[in-house]
C-alpha positions as CSV (number, residue, x, y, z in Angstrom):
1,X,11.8,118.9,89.3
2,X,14.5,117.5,91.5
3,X,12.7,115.2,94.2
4,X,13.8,115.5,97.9
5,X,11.6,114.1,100.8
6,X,11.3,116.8,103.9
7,X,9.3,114.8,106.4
8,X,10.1,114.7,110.1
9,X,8.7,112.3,112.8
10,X,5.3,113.8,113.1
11,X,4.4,113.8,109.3
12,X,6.3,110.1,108.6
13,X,3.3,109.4,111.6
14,X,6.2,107.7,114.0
15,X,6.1,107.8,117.5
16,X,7.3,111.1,117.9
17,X,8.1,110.9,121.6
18,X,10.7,107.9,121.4
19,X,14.5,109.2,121.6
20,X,16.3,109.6,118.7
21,X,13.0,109.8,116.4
22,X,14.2,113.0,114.6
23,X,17.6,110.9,113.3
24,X,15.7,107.7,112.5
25,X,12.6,110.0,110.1
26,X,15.8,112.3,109.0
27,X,17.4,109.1,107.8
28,X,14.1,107.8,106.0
29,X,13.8,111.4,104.4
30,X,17.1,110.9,102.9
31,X,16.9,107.2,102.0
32,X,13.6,108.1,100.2
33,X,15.3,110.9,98.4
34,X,17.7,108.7,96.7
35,X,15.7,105.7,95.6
36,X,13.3,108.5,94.4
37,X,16.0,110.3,92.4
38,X,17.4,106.8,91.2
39,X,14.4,105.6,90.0
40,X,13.4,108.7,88.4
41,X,16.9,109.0,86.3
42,X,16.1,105.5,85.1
43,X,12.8,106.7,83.6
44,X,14.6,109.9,81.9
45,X,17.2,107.8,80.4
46,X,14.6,105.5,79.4
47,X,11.2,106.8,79.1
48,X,9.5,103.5,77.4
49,X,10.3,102.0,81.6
50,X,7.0,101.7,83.7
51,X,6.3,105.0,85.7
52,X,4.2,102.1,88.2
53,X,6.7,99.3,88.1
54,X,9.7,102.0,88.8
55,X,7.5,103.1,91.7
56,X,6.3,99.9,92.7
57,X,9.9,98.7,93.2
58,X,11.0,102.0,95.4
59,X,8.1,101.4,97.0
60,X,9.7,98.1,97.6
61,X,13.2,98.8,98.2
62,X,12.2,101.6,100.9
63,X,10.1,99.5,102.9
64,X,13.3,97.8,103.6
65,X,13.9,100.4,105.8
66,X,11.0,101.0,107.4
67,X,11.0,97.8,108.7
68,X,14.5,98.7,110.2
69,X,12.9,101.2,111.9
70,X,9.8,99.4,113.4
71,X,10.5,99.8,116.8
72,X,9.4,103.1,115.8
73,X,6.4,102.4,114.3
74,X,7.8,102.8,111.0
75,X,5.9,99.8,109.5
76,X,2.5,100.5,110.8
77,X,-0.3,101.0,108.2
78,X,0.0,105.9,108.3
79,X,3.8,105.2,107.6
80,X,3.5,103.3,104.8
81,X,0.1,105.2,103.8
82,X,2.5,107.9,103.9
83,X,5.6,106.3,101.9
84,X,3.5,105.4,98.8
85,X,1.6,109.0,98.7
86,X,5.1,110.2,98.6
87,X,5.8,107.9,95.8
88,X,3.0,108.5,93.9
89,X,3.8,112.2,94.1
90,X,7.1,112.1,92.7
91,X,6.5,109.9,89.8
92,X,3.2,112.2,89.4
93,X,0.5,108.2,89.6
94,X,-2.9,108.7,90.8
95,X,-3.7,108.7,94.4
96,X,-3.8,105.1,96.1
97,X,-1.9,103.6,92.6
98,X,0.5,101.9,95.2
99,X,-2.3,100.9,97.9
């Protein structure tokens, strides 16, 4: 499975009636994809690495960029709710592994 992250505003829970919300969850979408598929090519070429710690640190490393986009409400609690379900789901961890 080849990970890519789909959401728009409304599912990243911004607030999807500022201007120029679609290009700000577009760009979190694809920043997501690649730490995703970074971290998850580190665990195939090394499978004895830490499904959790790999994900805790994407986890980490994208929440760099929410807080870029806080002015959209990017850092309040449903968008990071939302940002470690999505990790959890790509490196297949129980739900609320990363809460």
């Amino acid at each position: 499975m080849i990970y890519t992250c789909t959401r728009d505003a409304e599912s990243w829970q911004l607030y999807s009636t500022m201007r120029g919300v679609k290009a700000v969850a577009a760009d979190l979408s694809g920043t997501l994809t690649v730490i995703v598929r970074n971290a998850l090519a580190k665990l195939e070429a090394d499978p004895d690495l830490s499904e959790t710690k790999l994900a805790r640190k994407a986890f980490n490393e994208m929440y760099e960029h929410l807080s870029h986009a806080g002015d959209f409400g990017a850092c309040d609690t449903e968008p990071r709710g939302v940002l470690a379900h999505e990790i959890e789901k790509a490196f297949r961890l129980d739900p609320y592994t990363l809460d």
